[in-house]
N, C-alpha and C positions, 0 to 999 in steps of 0.2 A: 145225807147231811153228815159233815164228817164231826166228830167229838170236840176240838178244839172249835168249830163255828156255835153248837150245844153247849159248851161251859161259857163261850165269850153272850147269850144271850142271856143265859141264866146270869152272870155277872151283871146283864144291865138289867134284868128284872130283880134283882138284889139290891142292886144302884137307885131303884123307881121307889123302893123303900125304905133309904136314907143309909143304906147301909156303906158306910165310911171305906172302911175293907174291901169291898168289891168292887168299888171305885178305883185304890191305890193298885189292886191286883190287877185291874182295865187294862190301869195306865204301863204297869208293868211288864203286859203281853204286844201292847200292842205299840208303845212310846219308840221302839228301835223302827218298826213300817214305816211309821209317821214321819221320823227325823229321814230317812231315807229317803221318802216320796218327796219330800218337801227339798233336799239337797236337789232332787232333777230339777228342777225350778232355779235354784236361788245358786249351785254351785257354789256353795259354802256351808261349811259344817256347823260355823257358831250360829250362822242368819238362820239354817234350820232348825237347830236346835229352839231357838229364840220361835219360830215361827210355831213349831210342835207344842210349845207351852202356851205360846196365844192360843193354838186350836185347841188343847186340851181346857183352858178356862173357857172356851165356847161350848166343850163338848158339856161341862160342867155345868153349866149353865140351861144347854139345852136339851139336858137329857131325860127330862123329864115328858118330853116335848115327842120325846121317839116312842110312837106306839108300836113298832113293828121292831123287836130287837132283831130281827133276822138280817133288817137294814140298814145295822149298824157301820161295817166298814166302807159300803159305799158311804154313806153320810158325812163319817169320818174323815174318809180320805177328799170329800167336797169340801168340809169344810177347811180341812190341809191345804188343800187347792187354794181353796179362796186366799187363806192367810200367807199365802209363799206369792200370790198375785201384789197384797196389799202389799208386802213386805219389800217386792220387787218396785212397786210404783215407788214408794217412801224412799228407797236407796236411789233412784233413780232422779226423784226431787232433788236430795240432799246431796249427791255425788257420793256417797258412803263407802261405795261399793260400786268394786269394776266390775260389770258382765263379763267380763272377756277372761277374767283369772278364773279357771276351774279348779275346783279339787275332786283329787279319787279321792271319791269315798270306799272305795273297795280297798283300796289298800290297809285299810284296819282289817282284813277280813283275807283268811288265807285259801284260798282256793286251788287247784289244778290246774295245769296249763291251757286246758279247752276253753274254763271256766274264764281264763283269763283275756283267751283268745277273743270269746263273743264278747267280753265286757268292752275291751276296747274298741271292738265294731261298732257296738251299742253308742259310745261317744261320740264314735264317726258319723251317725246319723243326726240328721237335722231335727229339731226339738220334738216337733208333734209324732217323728214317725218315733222316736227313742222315749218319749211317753206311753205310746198306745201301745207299745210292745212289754213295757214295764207295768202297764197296770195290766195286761193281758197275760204275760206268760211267769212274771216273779210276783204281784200281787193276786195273782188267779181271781183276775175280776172276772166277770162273764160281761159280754157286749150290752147287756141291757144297764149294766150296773159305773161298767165304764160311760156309757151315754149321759147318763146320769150325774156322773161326777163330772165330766166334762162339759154338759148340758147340748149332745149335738145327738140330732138322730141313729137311731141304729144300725141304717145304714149305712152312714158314711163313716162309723167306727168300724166296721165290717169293711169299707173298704180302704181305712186308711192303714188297719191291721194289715190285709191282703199286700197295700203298695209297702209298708215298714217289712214285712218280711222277704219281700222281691229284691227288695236293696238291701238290706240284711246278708241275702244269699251272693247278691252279685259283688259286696264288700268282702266277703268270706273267700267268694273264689277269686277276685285279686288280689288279698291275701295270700294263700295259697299259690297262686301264681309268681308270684313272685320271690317266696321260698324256694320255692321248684328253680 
């Protein structure tokens, strides 16, 4: 177990005991994941943001409810999930918001060219495989924890991971192909 997963438990056995401070520090480790994972959803930074403070008054609400602090981020990012779904229906009610307009969210974020390279491959893929990849290799979910947040067997995260990186690969090398 690494040090940063140990402080973020201890912060919510701190939070079980009314402690104000280790609540704000949560929020402060963990509110940049949150607005991230919630943007692959909503493709929009303010709809995330907006979404990331609804999940965090849920997280607020129900954390007292979380007896296993080790299960914290999947929980977290469940309940992310949820709130970037509702927030997706509501715009979609209202016409608020066009699906079709993305935004980089990486370009606040200075990277290397490789770094830059897979991010844009990452877009090129269709939604669920640029999820499963996202909570697998930048959120370092494990397959049980993604299941979880996603609510689909382990299997088939196992295999949807498998088919996201085969097209992953085969994006990269007509990439490549085509610089050549």
């Amino acid at each position: 177990m690494n040090k940063d997963k140990i402080f973020d438990e201890l912060l919510i056995l701190k939070c079980h005991e009314g402690d104000r401070k280790a609540f704000e520090l949560l929020i402060k480790r963990w509110n940049k994941k949150l607005i991230y994972f919630a943007c692959k959803f909503t493709h929009d930074i303010v709809v995330a943001q907006d979404v990331a403070q609804n999940a965090w008054i849920a997280i607020h609400k129900g954390l007292y409810k979380l007896q296993d602090p080790s299960k914290f981020s999947t929980w977290a990012f469940r309940i992310t999930y949820n709130k970037s779904m509702d927030a997706l229906r509501s715009a979609k009610n209202k016409s608020e918001v066009m699906l079709s307009e993305k935004m980089d969210v990486e370009d606040s974020i200075e990277e290397d060219d490789s770094w830059n390279t897979i991010s844009d491959l990452l877009k090129k893929l269709p939604e669920q495989h640029r999820l499963i990849l996202t909570l697998f290799y930048l959120e370092q979910q494990s397959v049980k924890q993604i299941a979880s947040v996603l609510k689909l067997p382990e299997g088939t995260v196992k295999s949807r991971i498998f088919y996201a990186r085969e097209l992953l690969k085969r994006k990269y090398k007509e990439v490549n192909h085509e610089k050549n």
